[in-house]
Residue frames relative to the residue before (quaternion, step in Angstrom):
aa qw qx qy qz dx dy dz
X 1.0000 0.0000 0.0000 0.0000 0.00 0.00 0.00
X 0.3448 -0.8118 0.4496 0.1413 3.35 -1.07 0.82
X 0.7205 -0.3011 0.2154 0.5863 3.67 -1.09 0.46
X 0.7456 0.5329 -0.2290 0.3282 3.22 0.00 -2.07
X 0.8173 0.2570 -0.2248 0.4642 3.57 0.77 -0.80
X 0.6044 0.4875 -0.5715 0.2654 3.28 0.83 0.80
X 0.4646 0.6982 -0.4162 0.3513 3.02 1.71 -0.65
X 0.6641 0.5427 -0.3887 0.3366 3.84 0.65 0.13
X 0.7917 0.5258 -0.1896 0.2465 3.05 1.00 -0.88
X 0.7228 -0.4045 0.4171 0.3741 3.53 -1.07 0.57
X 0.6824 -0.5583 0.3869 0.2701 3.22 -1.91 0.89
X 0.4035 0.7873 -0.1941 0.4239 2.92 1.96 -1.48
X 0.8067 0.4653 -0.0646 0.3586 3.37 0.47 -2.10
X 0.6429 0.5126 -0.1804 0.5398 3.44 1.41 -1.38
X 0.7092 0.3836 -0.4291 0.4072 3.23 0.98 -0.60
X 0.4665 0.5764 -0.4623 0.4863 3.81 1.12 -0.75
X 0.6895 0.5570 -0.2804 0.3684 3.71 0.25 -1.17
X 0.6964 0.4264 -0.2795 0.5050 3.83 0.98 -0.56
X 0.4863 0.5678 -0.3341 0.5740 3.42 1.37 -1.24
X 0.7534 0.2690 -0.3841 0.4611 3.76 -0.53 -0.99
X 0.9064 -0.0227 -0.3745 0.1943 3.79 -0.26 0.00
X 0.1019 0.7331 -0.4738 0.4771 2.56 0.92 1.60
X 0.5839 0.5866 -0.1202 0.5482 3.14 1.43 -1.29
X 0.7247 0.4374 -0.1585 0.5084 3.47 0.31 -1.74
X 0.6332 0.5869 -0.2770 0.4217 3.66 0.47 -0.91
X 0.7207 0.4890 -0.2084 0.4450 3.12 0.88 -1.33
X 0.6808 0.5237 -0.2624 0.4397 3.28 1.04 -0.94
X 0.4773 0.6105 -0.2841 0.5646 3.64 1.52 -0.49
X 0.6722 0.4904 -0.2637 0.4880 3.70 0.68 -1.36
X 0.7378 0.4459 -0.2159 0.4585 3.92 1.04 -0.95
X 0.6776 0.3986 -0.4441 0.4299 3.56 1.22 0.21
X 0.7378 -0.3366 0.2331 0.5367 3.34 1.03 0.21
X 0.4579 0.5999 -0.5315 0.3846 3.86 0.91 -0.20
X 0.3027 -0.5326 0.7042 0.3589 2.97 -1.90 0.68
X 0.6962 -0.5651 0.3175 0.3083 3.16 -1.22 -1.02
X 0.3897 0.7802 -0.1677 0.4597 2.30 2.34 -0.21
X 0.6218 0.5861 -0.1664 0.4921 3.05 1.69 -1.37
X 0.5431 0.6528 -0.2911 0.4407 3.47 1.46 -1.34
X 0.6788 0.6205 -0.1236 0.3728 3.20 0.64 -1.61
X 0.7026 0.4346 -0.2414 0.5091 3.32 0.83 -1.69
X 0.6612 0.5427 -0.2427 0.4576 3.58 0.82 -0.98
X 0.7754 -0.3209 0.1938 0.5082 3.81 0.45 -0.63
X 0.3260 -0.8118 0.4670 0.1291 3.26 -0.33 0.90
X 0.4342 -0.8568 0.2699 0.0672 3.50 -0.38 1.93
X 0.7688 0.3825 -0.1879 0.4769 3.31 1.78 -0.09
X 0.0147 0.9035 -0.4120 0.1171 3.04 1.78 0.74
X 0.8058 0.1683 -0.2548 0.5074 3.27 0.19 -1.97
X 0.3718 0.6750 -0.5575 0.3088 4.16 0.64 -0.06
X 0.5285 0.7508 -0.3593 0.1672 3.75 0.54 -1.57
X 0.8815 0.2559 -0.1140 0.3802 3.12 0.49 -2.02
X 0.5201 0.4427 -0.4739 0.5557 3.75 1.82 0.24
X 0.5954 0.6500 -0.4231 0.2095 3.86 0.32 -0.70
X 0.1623 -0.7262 0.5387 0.3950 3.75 -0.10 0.26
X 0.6063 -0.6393 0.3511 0.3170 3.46 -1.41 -0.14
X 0.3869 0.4964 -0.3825 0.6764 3.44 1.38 0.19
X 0.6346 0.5828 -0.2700 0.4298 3.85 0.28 -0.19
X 0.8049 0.4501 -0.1757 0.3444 3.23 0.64 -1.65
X 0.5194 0.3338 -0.5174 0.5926 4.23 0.78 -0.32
X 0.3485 0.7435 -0.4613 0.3360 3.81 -0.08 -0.28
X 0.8247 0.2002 -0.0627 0.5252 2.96 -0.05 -1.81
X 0.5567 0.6086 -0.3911 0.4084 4.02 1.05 -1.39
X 0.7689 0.4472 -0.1964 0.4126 3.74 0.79 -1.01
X 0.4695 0.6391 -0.3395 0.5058 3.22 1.68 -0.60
X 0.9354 0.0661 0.0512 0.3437 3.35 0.17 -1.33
X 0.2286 0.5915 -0.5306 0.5625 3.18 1.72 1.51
X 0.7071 0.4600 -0.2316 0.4845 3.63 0.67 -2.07
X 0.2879 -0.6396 0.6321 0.3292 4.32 0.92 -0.44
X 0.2569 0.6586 -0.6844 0.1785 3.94 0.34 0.97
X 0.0248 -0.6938 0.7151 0.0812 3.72 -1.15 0.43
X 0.0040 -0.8000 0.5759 -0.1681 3.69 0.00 1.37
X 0.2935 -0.6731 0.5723 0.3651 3.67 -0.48 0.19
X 0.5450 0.5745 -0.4674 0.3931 3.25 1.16 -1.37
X 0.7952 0.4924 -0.1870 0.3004 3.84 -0.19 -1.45
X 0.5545 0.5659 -0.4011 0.4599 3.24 1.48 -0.50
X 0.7614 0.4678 -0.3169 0.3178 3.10 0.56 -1.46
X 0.5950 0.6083 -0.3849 0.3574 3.65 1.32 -0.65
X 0.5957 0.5269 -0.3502 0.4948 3.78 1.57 -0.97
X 0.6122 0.4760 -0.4163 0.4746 3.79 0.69 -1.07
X 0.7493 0.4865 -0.2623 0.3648 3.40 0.24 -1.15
X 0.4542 0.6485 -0.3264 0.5164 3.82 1.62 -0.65
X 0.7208 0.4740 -0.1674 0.4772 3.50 0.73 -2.07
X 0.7143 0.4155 -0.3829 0.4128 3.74 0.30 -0.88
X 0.4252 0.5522 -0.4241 0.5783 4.11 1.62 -0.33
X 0.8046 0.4689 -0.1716 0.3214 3.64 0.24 -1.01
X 0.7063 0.1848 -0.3130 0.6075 3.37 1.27 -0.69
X 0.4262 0.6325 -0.5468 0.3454 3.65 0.39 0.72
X 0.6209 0.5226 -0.2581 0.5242 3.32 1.12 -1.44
X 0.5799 0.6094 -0.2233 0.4924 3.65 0.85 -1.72
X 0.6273 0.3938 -0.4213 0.5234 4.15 0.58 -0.43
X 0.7264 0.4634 -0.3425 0.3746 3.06 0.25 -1.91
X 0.5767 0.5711 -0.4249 0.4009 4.19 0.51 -0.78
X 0.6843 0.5114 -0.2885 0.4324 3.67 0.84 -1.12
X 0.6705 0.2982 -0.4192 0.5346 3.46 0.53 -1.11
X 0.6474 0.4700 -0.5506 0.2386 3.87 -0.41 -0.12
């Protein structure tokens, strides 16, 4: 999924969206990747970057390297992202 099409989606959606590669990652981590490998190979928070604030972003990387499924932390990343694609709109329409 790209920038543009996350900027649309629901808390609901963003959260499903962190969970899956969170999900996918994890499964990568359990065949033997490090993360290093992950990384070198494609880098899983690409289209996240330009909504993510920086005070936000080890957050999530630790969130969903460590496989934490907090509500408490989610809501701080969703709540991070909805700061991020707000700014991330206002940048486009200028």
């Amino acid at each position: 999924m790209k920038t543009k099409d996350l900027i649309h989606l629901s808390n609901e959606e963003l959260t499903s969206y962190v969970y899956a590669i969170q999900e996918k990652l994890q499964n990568k981590l359990d065949s033997g990747l490090s993360i290093d490998d992950i990384i070198d190979e494609e880098d899983p928070f690409e289209e996240l970057e330009p909504i993510l604030p920086q005070e936000v972003y080890p957050i999530l990387v630790l969130n969903i390297i460590n496989n934490i499924r907090s509500d408490t932390i989610m809501e701080a990343i969703i709540e991070g992202l909805q700061k991020g694609i707000k700014e991330y709109k206002n940048k486009i329409k200028e």
